[in-house]
N, C-alpha and C positions, 0 to 999 in steps of 0.2 A: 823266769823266762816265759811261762806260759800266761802269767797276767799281761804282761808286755803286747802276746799275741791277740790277745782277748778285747784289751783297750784298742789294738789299730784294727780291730773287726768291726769293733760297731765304731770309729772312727766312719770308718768306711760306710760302712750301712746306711748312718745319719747322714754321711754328704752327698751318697749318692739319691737317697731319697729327695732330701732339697732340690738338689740338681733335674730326678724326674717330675717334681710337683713344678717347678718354672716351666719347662715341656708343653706342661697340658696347660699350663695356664697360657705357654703363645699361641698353642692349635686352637684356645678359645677367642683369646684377642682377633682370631684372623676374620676379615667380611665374610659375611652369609655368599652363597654363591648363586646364582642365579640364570637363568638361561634367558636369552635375547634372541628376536627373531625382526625380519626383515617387514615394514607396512608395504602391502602390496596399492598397486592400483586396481579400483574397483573396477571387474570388466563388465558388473550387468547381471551376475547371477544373483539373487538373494538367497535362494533356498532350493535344495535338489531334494523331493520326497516323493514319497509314492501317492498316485489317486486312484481312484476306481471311476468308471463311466458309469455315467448315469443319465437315466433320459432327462428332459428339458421338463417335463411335468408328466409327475406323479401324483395321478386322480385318485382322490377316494371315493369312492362307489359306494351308496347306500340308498334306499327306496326313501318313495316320499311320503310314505304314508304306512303305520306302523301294521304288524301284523306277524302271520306264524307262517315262516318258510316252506313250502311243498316240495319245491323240486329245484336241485343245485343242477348246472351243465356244464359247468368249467372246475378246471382243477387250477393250482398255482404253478405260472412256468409256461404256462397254456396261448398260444397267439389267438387274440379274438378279433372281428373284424366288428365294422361300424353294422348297430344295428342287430347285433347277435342277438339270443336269450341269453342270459346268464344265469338268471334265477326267478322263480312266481313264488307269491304268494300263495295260502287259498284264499279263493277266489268268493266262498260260499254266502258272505255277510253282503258283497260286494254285487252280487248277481241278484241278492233278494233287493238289493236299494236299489239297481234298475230296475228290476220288475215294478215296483213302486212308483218310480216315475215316469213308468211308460204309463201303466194304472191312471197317475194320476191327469198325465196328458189327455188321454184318451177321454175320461171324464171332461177335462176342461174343453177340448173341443165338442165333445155333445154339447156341455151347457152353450158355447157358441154359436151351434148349428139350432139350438132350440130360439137362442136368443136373435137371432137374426129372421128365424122362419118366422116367429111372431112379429117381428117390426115390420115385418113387409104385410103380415096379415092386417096390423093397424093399421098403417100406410091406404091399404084398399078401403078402408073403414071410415077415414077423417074424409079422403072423398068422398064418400055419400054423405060425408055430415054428421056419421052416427056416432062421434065421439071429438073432443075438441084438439087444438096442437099441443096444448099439454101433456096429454096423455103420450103424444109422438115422441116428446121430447122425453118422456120418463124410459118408454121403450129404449132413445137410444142410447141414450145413459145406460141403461142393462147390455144392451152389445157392447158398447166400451168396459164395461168393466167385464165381459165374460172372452172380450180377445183378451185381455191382461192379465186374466189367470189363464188362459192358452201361452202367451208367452212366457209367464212364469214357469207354466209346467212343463215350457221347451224347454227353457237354459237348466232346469231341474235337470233332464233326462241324457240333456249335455256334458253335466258336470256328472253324474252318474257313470255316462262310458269313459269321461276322461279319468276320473279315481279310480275304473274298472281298468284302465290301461297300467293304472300306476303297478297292478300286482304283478307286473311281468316288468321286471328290471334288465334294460338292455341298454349293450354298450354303445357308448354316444360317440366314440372315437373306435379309431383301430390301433392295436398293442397288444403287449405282452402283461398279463396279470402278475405282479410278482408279490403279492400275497391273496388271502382266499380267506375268509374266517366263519363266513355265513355259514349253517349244514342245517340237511331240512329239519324240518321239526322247533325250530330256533325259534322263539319271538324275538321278534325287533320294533326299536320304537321307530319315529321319524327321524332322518338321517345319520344314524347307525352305520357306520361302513361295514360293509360286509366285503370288499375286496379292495387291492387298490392296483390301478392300471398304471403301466409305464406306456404313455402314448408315444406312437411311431411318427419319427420325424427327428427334431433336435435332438443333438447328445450334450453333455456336462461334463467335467472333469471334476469330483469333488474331492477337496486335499484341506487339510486339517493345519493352519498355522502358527506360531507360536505367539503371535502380536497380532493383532488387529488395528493397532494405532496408522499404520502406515504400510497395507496390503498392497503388494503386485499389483500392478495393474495388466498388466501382457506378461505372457511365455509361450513354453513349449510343450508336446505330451511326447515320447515317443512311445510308437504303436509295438506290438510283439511283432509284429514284418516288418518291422525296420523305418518304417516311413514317420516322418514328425508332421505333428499338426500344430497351428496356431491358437492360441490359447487368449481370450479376455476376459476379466474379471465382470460378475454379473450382479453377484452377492455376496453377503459376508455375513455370518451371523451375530444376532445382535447380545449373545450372552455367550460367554466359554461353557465348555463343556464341562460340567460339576468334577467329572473323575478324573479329565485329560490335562483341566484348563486351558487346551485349547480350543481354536476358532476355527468350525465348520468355514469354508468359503467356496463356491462354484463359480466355475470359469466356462465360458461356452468355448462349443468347436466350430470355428471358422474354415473355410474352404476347402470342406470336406462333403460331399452331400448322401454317400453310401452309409447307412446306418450299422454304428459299429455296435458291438456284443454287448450286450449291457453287465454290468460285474465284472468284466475285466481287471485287472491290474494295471497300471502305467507310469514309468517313470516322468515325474513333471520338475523342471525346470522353469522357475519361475526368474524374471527379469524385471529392471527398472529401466521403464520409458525416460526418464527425465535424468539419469545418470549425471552428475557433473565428471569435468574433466580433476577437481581437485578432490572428489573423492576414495578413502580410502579405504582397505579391510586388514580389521588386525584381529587377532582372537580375542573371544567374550574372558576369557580372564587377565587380557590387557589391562583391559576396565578394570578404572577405580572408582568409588561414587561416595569415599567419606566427604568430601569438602564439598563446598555448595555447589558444584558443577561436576561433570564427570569430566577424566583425565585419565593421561597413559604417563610412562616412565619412560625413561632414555638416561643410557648413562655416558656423562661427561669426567673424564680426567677420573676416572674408578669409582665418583658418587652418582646417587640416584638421583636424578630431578625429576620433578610433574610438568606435564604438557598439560595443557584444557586444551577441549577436543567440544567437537559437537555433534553426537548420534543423529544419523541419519534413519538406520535402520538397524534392528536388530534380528539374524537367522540362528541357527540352532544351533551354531557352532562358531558364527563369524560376527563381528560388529562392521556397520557402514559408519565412516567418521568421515569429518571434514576437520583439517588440524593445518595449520603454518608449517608443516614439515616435506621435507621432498619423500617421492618413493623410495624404499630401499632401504632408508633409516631406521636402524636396527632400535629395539625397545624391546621393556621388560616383559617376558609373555606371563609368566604366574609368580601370585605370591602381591603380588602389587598392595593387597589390604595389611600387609607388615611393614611397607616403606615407608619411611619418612625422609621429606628435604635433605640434601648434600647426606644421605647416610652412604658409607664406606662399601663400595660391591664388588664382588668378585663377576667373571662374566662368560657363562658358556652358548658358544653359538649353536643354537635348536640350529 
């Protein structure tokens, strides 16, 4: 009797096992499941990031003429006006080369004043005969050449106060210093920045993109009071940034003429001028880019198909497409690089 029992035990056991290995093998049979979401229409936004202000040009200040710093006047942070000091040289090397070329002036006019008193002394001479017109002409040959080292040794004495001016470095605009590096005692060559100015007037909006192929050209900033300004694209830089890979780009402030705070923060909303009406925005892992074009998914009667699409523009989060499909028309939002043509999908709406 108890073998009896023993045989319909593991009867039992083996067929219910069979029975749970069928189980897992339909849970395996059944489509990958995947989530679908809606292509919207493109309103014009491409990208919502933060910028900082900045002024329109940031000078770098540096002497023209090399030498050892005496005395610093400004710190960094500091408003300077046109015309200020900022910083001298000494002066010591620079005051003995004037003295030199006053020196040498002064010389060149005696020899002038001696050279001209003698030609008028021949001059009285050739009238009485006492000497021929040659002699006249050699005298005036001597006064030409001793005004010509007079004017050498002017523009000598010229160029002496104007390198004498250069030891004293002063700001050519008015601004804000927002760095400082010069300190006295420093040597510096010739044009060495020793500070750099954010000159007062224009401001920038500078915002870091992810694409440079096809940059904003207009948007928006808005201000920490609430008010928005218009935004135009001015530059863009011409390499990514080595650590960000992204693209530096400044946009000026339009119709705004109050000089705002420079450093700021400001939310920027950037826009496309040229929008079509048949453009669209689906998320960047819509995209698929194995086959020679890029394309999105849509699913028909439970399988996956590929759409080809044509990128317009790429943001941080969103693709701009232009595709034969109407708005609204649900597609595969991730997972897309595991599809293949008519495969079998399950479908959940994101």
């Amino acid at each position: 009797m108890s073998n009896k029992i023993i045989l319909s035990l593991l009867f039992t056991l083996i067929f219910g096992g069979c029975s749970g290995n069928n189980n897992d093998t339909d849970s395996q049979k059944q489509p990958p499941l995947v989530k679908t979401v809606s292509i919207k229409i493109d309103e014009g936004v491409l990208h919502k990031l933060s910028g900082t202000i900045r002024a329109r040009y940031e000078t770098p200040i540096a002497f023209q003429m090399g030498g050892r710093i005496l005395t610093r006047n400004i710190d960094a942070g500091q408003w300077v006006d046109a015309g200020q000091l900022l910083f001298s040289l000494d002066p010591r090397d620079l005051n003995e080369a004037e003295n030199v070329a006053k020196a040498q002036l002064a010389s060149a006019e005696a020899a002038l004043a001696t050279a001209s008193s003698e030609l008028k002394r021949q001059k009285k001479l050739v009238t009485k005969k006492l000497i021929s017109q040659f002699e006249i002409e050699r005298f005036e040959l001597a006064e030409r050449a001793a005004e010509s080292q007079c004017d050498v040794a002017q523009a000598s004495l010229k160029q002496a106060y104007i390198t004498r001016a250069y030891a004293d470095l002063k700001s050519k605009q008015s601004g804000i210093l927002i760095e400082v590096s010069g300190e006295p005692g420093q040597v510096v060559s010739v044009g060495q920045t020793v500070a750099v100015l954010a000159q007062d007037g224009k401001r920038d909006v500078e915002v870091f993109l992810p694409d440079s192929r096809h940059p904003p050209r207009i948007g928006v900033a808005k201000l920490n009071d609430g008010r928005q300004v218009v935004l135009e694209l001015r530059e863009i830089g011409g390499a990514a940034d080595p650590m960000s890979r992204t693209w530096r780009a400044r946009y000026r402030i339009t119709g705004i003429e109050k000089n705002l705070p420079l450093g700021i923060i400001v939310q920027v909303l950037l826009t496309s001028e040229d929008t079509e009406q048949n453009t669209l925005v689906v998320p960047l892992g819509a995209l698929d880019e194995r086959s020679e074009g890029p394309r999105i998914w849509r699913v028909i009667d439970g399988h996956a198909e590929p759409v080809s699409v044509k990128i317009v523009g790429l943001g941080a989060e969103q693709a701009r497409i232009t595709v034969d499909l109407p708005p609204d028309t649900r597609i595969i939002a991730l997972g897309t690089h595991l599809l293949n043509p008519g495969m079998s999908v399950r479908t959940r709406e994101q």
